[in-house]
C-alpha positions as CSV (number, residue, x, y, z in Angstrom):
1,X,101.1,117.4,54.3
2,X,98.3,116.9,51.7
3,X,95.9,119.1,53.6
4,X,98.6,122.3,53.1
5,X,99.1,121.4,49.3
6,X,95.9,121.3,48.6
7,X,95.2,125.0,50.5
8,X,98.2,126.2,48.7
9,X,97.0,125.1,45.2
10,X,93.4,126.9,46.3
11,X,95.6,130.5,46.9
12,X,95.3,132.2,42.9
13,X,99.2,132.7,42.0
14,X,99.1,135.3,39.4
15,X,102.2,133.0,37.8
16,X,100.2,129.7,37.8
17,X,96.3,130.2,37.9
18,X,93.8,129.6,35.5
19,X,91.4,132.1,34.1
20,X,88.1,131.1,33.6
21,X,85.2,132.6,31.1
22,X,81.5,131.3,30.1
23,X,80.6,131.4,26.4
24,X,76.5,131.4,25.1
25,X,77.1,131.1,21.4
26,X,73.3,132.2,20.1
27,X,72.4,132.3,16.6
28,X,71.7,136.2,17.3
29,X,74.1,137.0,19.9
30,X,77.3,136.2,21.2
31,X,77.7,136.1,25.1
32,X,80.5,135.7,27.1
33,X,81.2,136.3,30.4
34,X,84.6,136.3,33.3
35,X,84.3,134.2,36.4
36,X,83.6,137.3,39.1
37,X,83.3,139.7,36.9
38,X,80.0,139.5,35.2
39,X,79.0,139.8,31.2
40,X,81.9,141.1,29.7
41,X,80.5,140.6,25.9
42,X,77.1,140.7,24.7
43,X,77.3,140.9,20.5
44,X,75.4,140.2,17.8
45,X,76.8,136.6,15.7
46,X,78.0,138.4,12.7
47,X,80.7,138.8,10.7
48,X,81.9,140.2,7.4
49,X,84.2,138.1,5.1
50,X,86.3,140.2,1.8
51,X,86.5,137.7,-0.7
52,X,89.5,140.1,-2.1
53,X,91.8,140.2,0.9
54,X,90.6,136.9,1.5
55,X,90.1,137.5,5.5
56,X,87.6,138.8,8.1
57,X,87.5,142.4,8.1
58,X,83.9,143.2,10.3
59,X,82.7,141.7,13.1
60,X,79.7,141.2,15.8
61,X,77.0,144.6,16.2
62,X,79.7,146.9,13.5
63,X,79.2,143.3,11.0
64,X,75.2,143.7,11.3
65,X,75.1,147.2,11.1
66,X,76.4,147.2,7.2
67,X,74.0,144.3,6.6
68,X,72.9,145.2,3.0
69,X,74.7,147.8,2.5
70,X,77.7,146.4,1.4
71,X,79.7,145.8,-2.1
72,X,79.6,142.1,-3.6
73,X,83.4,141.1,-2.3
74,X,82.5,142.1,1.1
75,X,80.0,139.3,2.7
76,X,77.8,139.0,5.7
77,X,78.3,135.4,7.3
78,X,76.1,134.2,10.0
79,X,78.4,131.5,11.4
80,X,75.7,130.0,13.6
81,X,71.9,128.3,12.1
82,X,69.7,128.1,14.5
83,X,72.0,127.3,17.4
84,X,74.2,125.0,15.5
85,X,77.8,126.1,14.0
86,X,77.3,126.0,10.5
87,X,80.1,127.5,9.2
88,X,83.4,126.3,11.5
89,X,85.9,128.7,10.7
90,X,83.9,132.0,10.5
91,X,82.7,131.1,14.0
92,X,86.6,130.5,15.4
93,X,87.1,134.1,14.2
94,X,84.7,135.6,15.4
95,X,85.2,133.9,18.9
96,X,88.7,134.8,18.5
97,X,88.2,138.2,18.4
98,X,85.8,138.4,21.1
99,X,87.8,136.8,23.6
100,X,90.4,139.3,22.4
101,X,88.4,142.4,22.8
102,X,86.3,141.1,25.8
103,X,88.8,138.4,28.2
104,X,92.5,139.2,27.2
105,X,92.2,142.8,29.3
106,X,91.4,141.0,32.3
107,X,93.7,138.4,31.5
108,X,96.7,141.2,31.2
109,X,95.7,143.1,33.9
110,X,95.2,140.6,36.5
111,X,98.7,138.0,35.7
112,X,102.1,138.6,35.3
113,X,102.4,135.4,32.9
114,X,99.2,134.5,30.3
115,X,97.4,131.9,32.4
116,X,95.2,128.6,30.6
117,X,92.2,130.1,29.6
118,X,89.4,127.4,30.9
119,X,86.1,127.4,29.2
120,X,82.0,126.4,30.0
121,X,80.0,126.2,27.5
122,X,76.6,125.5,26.2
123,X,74.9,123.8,23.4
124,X,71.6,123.0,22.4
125,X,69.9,119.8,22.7
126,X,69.0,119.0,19.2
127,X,72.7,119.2,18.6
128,X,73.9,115.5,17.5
129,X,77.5,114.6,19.0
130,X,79.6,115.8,15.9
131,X,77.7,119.3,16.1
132,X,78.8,119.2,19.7
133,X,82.5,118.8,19.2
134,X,82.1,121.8,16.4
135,X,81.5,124.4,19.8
136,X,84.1,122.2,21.6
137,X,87.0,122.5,18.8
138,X,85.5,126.4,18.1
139,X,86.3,127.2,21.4
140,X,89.2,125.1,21.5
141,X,91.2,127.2,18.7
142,X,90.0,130.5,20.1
143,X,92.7,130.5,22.6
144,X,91.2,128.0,25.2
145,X,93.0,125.2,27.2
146,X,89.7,123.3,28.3
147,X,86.0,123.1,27.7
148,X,83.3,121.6,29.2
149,X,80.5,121.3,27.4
150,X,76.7,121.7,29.2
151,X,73.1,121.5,28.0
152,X,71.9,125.0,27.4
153,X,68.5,124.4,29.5
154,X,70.2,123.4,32.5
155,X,72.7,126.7,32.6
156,X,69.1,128.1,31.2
157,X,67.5,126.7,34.4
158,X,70.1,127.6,36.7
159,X,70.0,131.1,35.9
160,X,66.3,131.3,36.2
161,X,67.5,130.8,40.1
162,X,66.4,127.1,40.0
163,X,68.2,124.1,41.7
164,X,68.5,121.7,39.0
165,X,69.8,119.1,41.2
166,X,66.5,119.3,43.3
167,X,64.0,116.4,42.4
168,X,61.0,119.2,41.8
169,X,60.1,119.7,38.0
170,X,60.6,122.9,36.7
171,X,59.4,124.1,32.9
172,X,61.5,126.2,31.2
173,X,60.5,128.2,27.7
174,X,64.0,129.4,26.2
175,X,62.7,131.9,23.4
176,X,65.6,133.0,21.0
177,X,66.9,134.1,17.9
178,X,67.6,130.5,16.3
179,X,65.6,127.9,18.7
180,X,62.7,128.1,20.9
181,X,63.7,125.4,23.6
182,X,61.0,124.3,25.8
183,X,62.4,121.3,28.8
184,X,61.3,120.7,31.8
185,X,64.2,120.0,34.0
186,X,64.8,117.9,37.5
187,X,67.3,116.0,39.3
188,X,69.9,117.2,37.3
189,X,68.9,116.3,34.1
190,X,65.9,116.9,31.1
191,X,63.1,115.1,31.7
192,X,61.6,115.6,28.5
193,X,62.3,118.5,25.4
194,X,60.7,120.1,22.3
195,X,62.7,122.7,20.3
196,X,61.1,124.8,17.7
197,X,62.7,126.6,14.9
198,X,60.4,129.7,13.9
199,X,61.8,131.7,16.8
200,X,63.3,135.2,16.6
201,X,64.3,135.4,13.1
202,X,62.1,133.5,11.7
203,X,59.5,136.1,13.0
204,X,61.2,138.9,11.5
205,X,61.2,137.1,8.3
206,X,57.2,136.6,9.3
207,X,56.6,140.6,9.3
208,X,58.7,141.2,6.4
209,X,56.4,139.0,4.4
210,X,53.4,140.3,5.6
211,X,54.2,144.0,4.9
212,X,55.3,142.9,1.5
213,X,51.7,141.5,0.7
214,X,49.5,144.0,2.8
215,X,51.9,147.2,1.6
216,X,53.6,146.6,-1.0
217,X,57.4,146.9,0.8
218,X,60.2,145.5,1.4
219,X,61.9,145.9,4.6
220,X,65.1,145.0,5.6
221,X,65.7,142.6,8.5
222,X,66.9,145.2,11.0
223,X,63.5,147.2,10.6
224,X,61.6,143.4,11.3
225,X,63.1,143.1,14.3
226,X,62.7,146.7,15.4
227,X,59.2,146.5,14.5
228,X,58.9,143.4,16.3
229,X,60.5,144.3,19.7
230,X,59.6,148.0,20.4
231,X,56.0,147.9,18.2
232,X,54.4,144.2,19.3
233,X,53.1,143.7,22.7
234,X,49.9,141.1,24.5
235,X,49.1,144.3,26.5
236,X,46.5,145.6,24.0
237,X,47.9,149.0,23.5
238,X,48.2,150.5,20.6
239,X,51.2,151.5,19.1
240,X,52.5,153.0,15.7
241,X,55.9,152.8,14.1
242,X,56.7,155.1,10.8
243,X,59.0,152.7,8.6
244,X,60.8,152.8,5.2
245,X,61.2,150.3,3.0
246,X,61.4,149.7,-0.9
247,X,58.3,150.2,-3.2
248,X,57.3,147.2,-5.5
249,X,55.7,149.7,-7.5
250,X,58.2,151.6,-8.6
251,X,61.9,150.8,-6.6
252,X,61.8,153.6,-5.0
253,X,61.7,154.7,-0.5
254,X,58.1,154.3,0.4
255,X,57.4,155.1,4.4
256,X,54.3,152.9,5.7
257,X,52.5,153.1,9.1
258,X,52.5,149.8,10.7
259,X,50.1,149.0,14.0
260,X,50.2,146.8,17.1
261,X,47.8,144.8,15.5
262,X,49.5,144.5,12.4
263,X,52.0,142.8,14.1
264,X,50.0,140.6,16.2
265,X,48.6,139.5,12.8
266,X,52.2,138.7,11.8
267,X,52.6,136.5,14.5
268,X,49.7,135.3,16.5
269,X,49.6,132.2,15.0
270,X,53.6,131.5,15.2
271,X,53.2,132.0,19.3
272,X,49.6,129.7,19.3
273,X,52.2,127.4,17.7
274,X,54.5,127.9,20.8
275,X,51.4,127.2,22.8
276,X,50.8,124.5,21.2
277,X,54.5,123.0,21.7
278,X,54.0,123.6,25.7
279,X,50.6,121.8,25.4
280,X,52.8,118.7,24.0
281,X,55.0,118.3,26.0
282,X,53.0,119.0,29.1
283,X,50.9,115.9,27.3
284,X,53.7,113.4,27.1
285,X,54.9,114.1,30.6
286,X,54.4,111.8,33.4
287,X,51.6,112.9,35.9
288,X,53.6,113.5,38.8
289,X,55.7,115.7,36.6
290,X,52.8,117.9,35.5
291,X,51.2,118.8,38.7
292,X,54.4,119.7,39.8
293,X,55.1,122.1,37.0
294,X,51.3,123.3,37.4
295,X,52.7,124.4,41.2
296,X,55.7,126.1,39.7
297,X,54.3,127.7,36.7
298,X,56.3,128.4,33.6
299,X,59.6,130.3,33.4
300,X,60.4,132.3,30.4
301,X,63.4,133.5,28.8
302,X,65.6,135.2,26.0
303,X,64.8,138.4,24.0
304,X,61.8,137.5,23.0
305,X,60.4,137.0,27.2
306,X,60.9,140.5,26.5
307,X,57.9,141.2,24.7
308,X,55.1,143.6,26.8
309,X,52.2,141.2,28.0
310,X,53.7,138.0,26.4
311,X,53.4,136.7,30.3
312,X,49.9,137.1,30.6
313,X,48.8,135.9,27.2
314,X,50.7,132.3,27.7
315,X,49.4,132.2,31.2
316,X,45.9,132.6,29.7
317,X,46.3,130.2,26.7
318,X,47.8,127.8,29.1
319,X,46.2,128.0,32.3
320,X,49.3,128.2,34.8
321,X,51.1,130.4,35.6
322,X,54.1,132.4,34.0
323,X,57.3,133.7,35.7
324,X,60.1,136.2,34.1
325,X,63.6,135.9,36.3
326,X,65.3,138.8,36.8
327,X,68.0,137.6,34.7
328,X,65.8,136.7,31.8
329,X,67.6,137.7,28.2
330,X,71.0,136.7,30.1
331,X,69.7,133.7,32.1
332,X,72.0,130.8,30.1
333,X,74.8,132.6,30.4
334,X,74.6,133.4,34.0
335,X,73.6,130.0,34.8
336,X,76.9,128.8,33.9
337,X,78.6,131.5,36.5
338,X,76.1,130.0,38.8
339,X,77.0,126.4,38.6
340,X,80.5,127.0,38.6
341,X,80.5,128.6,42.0
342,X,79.1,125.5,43.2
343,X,81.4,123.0,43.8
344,X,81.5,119.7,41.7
345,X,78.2,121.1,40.0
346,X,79.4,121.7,36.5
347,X,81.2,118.0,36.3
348,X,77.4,116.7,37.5
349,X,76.0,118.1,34.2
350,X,78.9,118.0,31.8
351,X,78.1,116.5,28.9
352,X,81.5,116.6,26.9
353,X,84.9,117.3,27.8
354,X,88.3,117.4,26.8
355,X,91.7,119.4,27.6
């Protein structure tokens, strides 16, 4: 008798089943995704608040679009600092209206009455137990029944095609827009962690400065980043952008050539300080640990993995060598579709959770 209740309860009911989606809540971009159906949302973390109305008028890529180029009583609100909810009820907005633009069609389409909208989630591991209940109660309001709450380098892990649950060490560099998390990860759990802050954004803010002292222009953050992704590379070619920016001179549009190498200047010494971090923590791991990663090599994620030749100049700096999964820039998020398909997994590496 229990045997056939529990195969019934297994068959979805489009009355009675839950509906299940993944949420990555970067300090750059927002992604969620639907179980079996992929990435649904990838947008940036931004929103625009109108102190006149008094309500949320712009949000995700259309909010960072109009970055600096809106009036006073319109402002741009990043609700997430550096992988921590900073500002609670921005971020409940703007999760509200991403599940509404990227889950509730699927939701509609797929059940005659609105099912329980389950959630997985991740957070980082600098965040303190309050700053972890912030995601929970975010996700919470923004229509969701449950959340479970996960380590971000674990789903990070996972997606990289790893078995966390496996004994064999594996490190993991997680390079984003708020954090750069570097754990090595086994048996379920973090061996050891460092997390950095001067990761994506803070390297825009890196190139900004310098072409304000070697130039004598400012650039807005959009161009920084532009500059940084589609101009910077380890591979030593040579590449030159044609930017405009504001004259200290005189206020006025000034265009300025910036180089490869100007770039590199920017930011060699931010990634020796990554480097550096990966030196650390390969220092204060236990031996068995570090000839084990040494097999394995390094496995790099996020936008920043992106970079041409980044690979090869870690795997020189560090002497082992580096891998980029296939799913690198979505690897957290996919993770957590990963270990849901895997029975019992999720609950093994749960952190938080509450209905």
């Amino acid at each position: 008798m229990f045997g056939l209740l529990n195969r019934l309860s297994s068959i979805p009911i489009p009355f009675f089943s839950s509906f299940k989606a993944y949420f990555d809540l970067g300090t750059s971009t927002t992604r969620i995704a639907v179980k079996e159906k992929g990435v649904v949302l990838k947008e940036s973390t931004f929103l625009v608040y109108n102190s006149q109305s008094k309500e949320f008028v712009f949000f995700g890529d259309e909010a960072k679009n109009i970055m600096g180029k809106t009036p006073e009583f319109l402002k741009i609100t990043r609700p997430i600092i550096n992988g921590i909810v900073s500002d609670f009820d921005a971020q409940v907005a703007l999760t509200n209206r991403f599940i509404e633009k990227s889950v509730k069609p699927y939701t509609e389409k797929n059940f005659i009455l609105k099912p329980p909208l389950e959630a997985l989630a991740v957070f980082p591991v600098i965040a303190t137990e309050i700053e972890q209940k912030a995601v929970e109660e975010v996700i919470l309001k923004a229509q969701c029944s449950s959340v479970l709450l996960i380590k971000k380098p674990l789903a990070t892990a996972a997606g990289c095609g790893l078995n966390i649950f496996s004994h064999k060490p594996n490190l993991i560099l997680d390079m984003g827009g708020g954090l750069i998390e570097l754990s090595i990860v086994s048996g379920g759990g973090i061996v050891t962690n460092r997390t950095l802050k001067n990761a994506g954004e803070h390297m825009d803010k890196l190139i900004a400065n310098y072409v304000y002292l070697k130039h004598g222009v400012i650039l807005g953050e959009a161009t920084c980043e532009r500059l940084k992704i589609e101009c910077f590379n380890f591979t030593g070619e040579e590449k030159v952008m044609l930017v405009r920016g504001k004259s200290l001179e005189n206020g006025l549009p000034k265009s300025v050539k910036i180089k490869t190498d100007d770039i590199r200047e920017a930011l060699l010494n931010n990634f020796i300080q990554i480097t550096d971090a990966v030196k650390e923590l390969i220092e204060i791991s236990p031996p068995e640990v570090v000839d084990e990663v040494y097999d394995s090599g390094i496995f790099i994620t996020g936008r920043l993995a992106s970079i041409e030749g980044l690979d090869k100049f870690l795997s020189t700096e560090l002497k082992i060598s580096v891998n980029r999964p296939n799913h690198f820039m979505d690897a957290t998020i996919y993770g957590l579709s990963l270990l849901d398909k895997e029975k019992n997994a999720v609950y093994r590496v749960s952190s938080y959770s509450r209905n």
